[in-house]
N, C-alpha and C positions, 0 to 999 in steps of 0.2 A: 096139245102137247102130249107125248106120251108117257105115260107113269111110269112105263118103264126107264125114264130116262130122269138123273137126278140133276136138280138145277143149280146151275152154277153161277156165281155169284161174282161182280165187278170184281169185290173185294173181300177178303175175309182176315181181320191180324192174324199175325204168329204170335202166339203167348206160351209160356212156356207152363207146366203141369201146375194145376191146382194145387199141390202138395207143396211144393216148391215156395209158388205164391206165399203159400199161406205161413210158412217158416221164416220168409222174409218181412212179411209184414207183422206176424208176432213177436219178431225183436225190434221196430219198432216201438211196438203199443210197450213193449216192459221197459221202452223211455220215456224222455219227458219232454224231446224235440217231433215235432208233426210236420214241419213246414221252412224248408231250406236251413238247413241242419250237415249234420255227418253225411248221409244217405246221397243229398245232393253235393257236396263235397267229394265224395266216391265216386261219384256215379259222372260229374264234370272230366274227376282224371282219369278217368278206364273212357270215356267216351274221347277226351284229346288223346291220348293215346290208339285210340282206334282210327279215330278220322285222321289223324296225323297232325296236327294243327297245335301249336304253341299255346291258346287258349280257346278254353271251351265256358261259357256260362248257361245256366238249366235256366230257362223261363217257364211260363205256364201255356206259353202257345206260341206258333212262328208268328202270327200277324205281331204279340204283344213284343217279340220278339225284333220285328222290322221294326216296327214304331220308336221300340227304345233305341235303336240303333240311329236311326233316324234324326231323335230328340239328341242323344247325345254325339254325334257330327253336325249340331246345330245346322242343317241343311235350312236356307233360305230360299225365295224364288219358285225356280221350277225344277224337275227332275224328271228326267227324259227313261220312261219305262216301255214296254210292248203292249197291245191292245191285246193279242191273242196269249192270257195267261187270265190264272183264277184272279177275282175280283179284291182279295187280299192285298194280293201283291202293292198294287194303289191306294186302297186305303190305309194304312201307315201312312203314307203322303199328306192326304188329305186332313188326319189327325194331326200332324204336324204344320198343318199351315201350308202346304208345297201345293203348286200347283204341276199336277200328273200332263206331260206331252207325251201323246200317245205314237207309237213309231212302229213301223211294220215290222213283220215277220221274213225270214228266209224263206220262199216257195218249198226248200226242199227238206231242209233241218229241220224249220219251223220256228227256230229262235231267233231269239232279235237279231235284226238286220244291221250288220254294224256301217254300212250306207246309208241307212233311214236315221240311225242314229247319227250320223253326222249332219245329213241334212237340217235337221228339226234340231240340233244340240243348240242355243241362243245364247247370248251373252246375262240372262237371268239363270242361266242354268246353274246347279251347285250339284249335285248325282245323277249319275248313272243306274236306275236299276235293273239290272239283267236278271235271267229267270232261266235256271238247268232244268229247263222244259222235258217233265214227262222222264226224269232222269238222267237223258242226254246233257253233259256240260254245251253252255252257251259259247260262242268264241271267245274265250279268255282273253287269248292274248293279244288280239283285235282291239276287247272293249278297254283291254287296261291302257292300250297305245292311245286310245282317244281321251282316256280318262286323264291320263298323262298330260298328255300336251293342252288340255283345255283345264286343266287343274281344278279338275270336281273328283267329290269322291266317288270312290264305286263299289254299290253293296251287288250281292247275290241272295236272289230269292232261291233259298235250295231245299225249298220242302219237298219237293220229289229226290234230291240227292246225293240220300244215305248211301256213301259207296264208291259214287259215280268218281272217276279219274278223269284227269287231261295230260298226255303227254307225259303217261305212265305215277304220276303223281296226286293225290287229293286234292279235290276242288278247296278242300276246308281253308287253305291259308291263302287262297287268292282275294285279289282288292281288298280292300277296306273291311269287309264281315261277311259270310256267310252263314244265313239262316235255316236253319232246319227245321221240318215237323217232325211229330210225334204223335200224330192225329191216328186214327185207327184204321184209313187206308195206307201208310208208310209201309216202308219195309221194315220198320221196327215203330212199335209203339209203347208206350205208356199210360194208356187212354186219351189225354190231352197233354200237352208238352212243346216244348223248343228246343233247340241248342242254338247258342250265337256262338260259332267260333271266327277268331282273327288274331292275326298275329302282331296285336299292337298292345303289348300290357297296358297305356292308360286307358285306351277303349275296354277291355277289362274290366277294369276298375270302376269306369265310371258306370257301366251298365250293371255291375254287380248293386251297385248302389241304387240307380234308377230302379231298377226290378222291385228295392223296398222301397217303395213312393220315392226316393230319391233321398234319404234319409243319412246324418254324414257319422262320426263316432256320436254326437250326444245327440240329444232330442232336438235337431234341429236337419234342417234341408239343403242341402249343396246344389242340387239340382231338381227340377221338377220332373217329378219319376211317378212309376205308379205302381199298384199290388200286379205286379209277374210274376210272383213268386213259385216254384214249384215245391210240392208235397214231398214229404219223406218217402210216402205210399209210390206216389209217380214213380220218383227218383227207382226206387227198389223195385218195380216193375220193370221201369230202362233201362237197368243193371241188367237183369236178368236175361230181356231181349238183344241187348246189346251182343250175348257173348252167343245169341243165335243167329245174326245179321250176316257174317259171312256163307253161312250155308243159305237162307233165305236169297240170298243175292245171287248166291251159283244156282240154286233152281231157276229164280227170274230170267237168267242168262239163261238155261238151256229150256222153259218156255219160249222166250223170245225168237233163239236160232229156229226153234221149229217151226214156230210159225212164220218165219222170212220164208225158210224151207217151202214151205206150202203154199202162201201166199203171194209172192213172189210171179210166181207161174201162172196166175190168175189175170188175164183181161180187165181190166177198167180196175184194178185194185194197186196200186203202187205204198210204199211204205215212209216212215219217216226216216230221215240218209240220216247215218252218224258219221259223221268227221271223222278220218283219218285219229287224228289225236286224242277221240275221246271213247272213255269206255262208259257206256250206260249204266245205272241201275235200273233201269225198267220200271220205274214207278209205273208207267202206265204203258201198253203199246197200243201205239195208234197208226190207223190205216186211215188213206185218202182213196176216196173214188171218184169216176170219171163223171163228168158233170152229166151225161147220158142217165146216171147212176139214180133210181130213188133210195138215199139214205136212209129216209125215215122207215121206209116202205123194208130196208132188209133190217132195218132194229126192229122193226114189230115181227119179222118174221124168225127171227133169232128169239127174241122174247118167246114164243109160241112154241120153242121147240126147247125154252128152260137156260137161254142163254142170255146174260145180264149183259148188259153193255152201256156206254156213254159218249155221250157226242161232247166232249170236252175239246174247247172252251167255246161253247154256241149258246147265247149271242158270246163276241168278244166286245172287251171292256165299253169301245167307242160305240157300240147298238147297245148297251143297257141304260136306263135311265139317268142312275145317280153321275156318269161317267159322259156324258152325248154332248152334254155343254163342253166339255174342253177337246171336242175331235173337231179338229179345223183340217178339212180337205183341202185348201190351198196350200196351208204348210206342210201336210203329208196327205196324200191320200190312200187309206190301206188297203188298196187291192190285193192283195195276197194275202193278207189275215182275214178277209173277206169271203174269200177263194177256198180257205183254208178249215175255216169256221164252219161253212157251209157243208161240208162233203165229209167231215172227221167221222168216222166210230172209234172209241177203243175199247178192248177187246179184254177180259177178265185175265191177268196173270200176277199169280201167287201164290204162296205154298201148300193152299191146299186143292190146287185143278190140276189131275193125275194128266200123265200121256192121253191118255183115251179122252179125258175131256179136250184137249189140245187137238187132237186129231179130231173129232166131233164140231168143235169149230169150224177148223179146216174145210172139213167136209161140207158141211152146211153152207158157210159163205162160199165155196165151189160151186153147189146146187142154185142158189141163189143166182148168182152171176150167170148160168149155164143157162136161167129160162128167158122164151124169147120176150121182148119189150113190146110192151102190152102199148099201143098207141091208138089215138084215139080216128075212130072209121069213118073214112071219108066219106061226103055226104052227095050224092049222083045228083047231075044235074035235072 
């Protein structure tokens, strides 16, 4: 790699100035609340008013987040989620007792397939959970139509997205909850954190309460809940980023068009298709190559030249261990999250990779693709 070239990183948060920080969290300490208080109170209504969304609740992290959500839609049975998404996503399920049916991906989106999804949906089934994969919204209004008619409920995994629209509108108040991160690849963080928004005040209510072990006015239990609690500390950190999120999101976007720009025109590299209807937040962008392609073989050589990168989500859920026992090939087979898994890079976008890092990418995965395919020499009779 050359020293002269500075390395650029998957991810890196947006946090706002030290100084800043540190005024927010010294009024704080000159209280006598540390721990879902005022701070997170604030920091729920400037967050529902951002996302759009009738109700927002702070947890301490999206999985603790789905989980509660989960527990409190008493979801039985099974619940019909995607293979090709981070391993979170299903475990909430499986913390709840639910048994995870694993359902293909869209070839071109990448998101769940709302055809797989009906294939595999069974009469044990009680949720839908969909995944605004990579910031892309999932087909909303496909999976609410199935959700509908087979009368389960339907969450969304939206820890990729802070942002993301469908049909000019927030993801926030679609189906049944939309969960958020706040992990420190987001387009806003907190260090670690959630938001549940949905637009049904007793779901509200009840997950306010779950978040404290489930705890009702006196010293006693309503419901079985657990510590989700978030910090004042959080809380006053995701205020802060909060009111940066709209500029983070417009860099991500003009990241993103440059690299379509670029990449685009590239041989054996094709992109992930956004929907007509949806607008991304770019949590991640990711590129597919042609099976010609070796993957691995251009991450190590992007590595070598200072460029971070990840083959998200590889294995997906039905090739990892904890997850192998419930992929049944006859009731789905996931050729396409298979297809999908295999061949992914994506690609470092976030607010601090300049134009010239963008271009620098560019450039390199061009070089890359341009050399000839090294195969192995035939052996003369």
């Amino acid at each position: 790699m050359s020293t002269s070239m500075n390395p650029i990183s998957i991810a890196r948060p947006t946090l706002p100035p030290v100084e800043e920080l540190q005024r927010r969290l010294a009024e704080i300490l000159a209280g006598t609340e540390l721990t879902n208080g005022a701070e997170v109170a604030r920091f729920e209504a400037e967050a529902a008013e951002a996302l759009e969304a009738p109700e927002v609740v702070a947890v301490s992290s999206c999985t603790a987040g789905l989980m509660l959500v989960e527990r409190c839609l008493e979801l039985k049975g099974e619940a019909v989620t995607p293979s090709f998404t981070f391993f979170a996503t299903a475990h909430g399920l499986l913390w709840n007792g639910v048994r995870p049916v694993l359902a293909d991906c869209d070839p071109e989106s990448f998101q769940l397939d709302p055809h797989s999804v009906r294939r595999v949906l069974g009469p044990e089934c009680s949720a839908i959970v969909g995944v605004h994969l990579f910031g892309c919204p999932a087909p909303i209004d496909e999976l609410e139509r199935i959700a509908r008619e087979a009368g389960v409920a339907l969450i969304f995994d939206g820890a990729h997205a802070l942002g993301a629209r469908w049909r000019g509108e927030s993801v926030a108040a679609r189906g049944d909850a939309t969960v958020y991160s706040l992990s420190p690849t987001k387009q806003m963080t907190c260090g670690e954190g959630g938001l549940i928004a949905t637009r049904h005040p007793e779901l509200a209510r009840d997950l306010r309460q779950a978040r404290n072990y489930g705890k009702g006015d006196g010293y006693d239990c309503d419901i079985l809940g657990l510590n989700a609690r978030m910090t004042e500390f959080q809380a006053a950190i995701g205020r802060a980023t909060l009111e940066r999120l709209p500029a983070a999101l417009e860099r991500r976007r003009e990241l993103a068009a440059f690299y379509a720009r670029g990449l685009e025109r590239i041989p054996g590299v094709r992109l992930q298709r956004i929907p007509e209807p949806a607008l991304s937040s770019h949590k991640d962008f990711a590129v597919v190559l042609d099976e010609t392609v070796d993957r691995d073989a251009l991450m190590r050589f992007l590595a070598a030249e200072g460029i971070d990168t990840r083959a998200y989500f590889d294995p997906p859920l039905h090739r990892q261990k904890l997850y192998q026992s419930y992929y049944e090939p006859a009731r789905e087979a996931l050729y396409n999250t298979d297809a999908i898994s295999s061949s992914i890079v994506c690609l470092p976008i976030h607010g601090a990779v300049s134009d010239d890092d963008a271009r620098r990418i560019v450039d390199r995965i061009a070089g890359f693709m341009a050399r000839p395919v090294e195969r192995p020499r035939a052996i003369s009779a």
